[in-house]
C-alpha positions as CSV (number, residue, x, y, z in Angstrom):
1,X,0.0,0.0,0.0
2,X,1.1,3.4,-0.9
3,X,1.1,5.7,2.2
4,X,0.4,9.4,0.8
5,X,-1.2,11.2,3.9
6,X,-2.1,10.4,7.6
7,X,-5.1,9.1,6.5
8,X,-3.7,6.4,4.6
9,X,-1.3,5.6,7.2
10,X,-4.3,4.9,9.2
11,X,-5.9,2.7,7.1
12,X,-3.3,0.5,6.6
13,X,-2.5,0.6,10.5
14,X,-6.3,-0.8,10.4
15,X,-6.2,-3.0,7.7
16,X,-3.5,-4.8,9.7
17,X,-4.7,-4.7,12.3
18,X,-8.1,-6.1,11.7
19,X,-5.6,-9.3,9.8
20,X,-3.7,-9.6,13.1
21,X,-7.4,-9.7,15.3
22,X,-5.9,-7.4,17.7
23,X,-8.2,-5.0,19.0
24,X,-7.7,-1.6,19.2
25,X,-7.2,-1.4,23.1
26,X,-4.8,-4.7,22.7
27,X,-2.8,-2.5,20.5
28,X,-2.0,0.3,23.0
29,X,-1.1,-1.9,25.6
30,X,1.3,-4.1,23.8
31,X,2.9,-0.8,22.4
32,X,2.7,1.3,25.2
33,X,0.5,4.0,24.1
34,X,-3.0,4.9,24.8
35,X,-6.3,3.7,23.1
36,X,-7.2,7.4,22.2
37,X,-4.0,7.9,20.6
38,X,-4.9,4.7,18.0
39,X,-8.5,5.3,17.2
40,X,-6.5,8.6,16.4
41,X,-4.1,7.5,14.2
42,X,-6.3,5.2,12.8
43,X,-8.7,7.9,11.8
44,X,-6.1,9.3,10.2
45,X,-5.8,12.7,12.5
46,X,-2.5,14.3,11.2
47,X,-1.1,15.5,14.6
48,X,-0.3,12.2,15.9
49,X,3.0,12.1,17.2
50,X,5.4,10.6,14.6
51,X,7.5,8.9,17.0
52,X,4.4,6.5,18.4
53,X,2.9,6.0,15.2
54,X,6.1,4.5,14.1
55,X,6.0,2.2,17.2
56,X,2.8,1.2,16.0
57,X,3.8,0.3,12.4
58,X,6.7,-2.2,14.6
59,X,4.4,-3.4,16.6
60,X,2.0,-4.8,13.7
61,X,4.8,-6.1,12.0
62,X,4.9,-3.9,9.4
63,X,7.7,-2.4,7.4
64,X,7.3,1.2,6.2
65,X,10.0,2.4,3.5
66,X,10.8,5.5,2.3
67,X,11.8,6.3,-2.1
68,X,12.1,8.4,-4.1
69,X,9.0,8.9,-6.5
């Protein structure tokens, strides 16, 4: 999945979620964050801090890269 925006960022964060059957408030406890700060980043709210959202993207078990268009 291309990540263009926050909001896809979110969604995949979701989608993978939803695969893993985690549930949201799962999530922040394994990652050390707090359930309002996923149902943030999973709606895609652009101020999420950048450092936890990464954590996130770890903790699922994905890989995000970074190229040149």
């Amino acid at each position: 999945m291309k990540i263009q925006d926050a909001q896809s960022l979110g969604q995949a964060i979701r989608q993978q979620r939803r695969h893993l059957k985690v549930t949201q408030r799962d999530l922040a406890m394994t990652s050390g964050t707090g359930l309002r700060f996923i149902i943030d980043l999973e709606k895609g709210k652009p101020t999420c801090q950048l450092g936890k959202a990464l954590e996130i993207v770890r903790a699922l078990g994905l890989k995000l890269e970074i190229g040149e268009p």
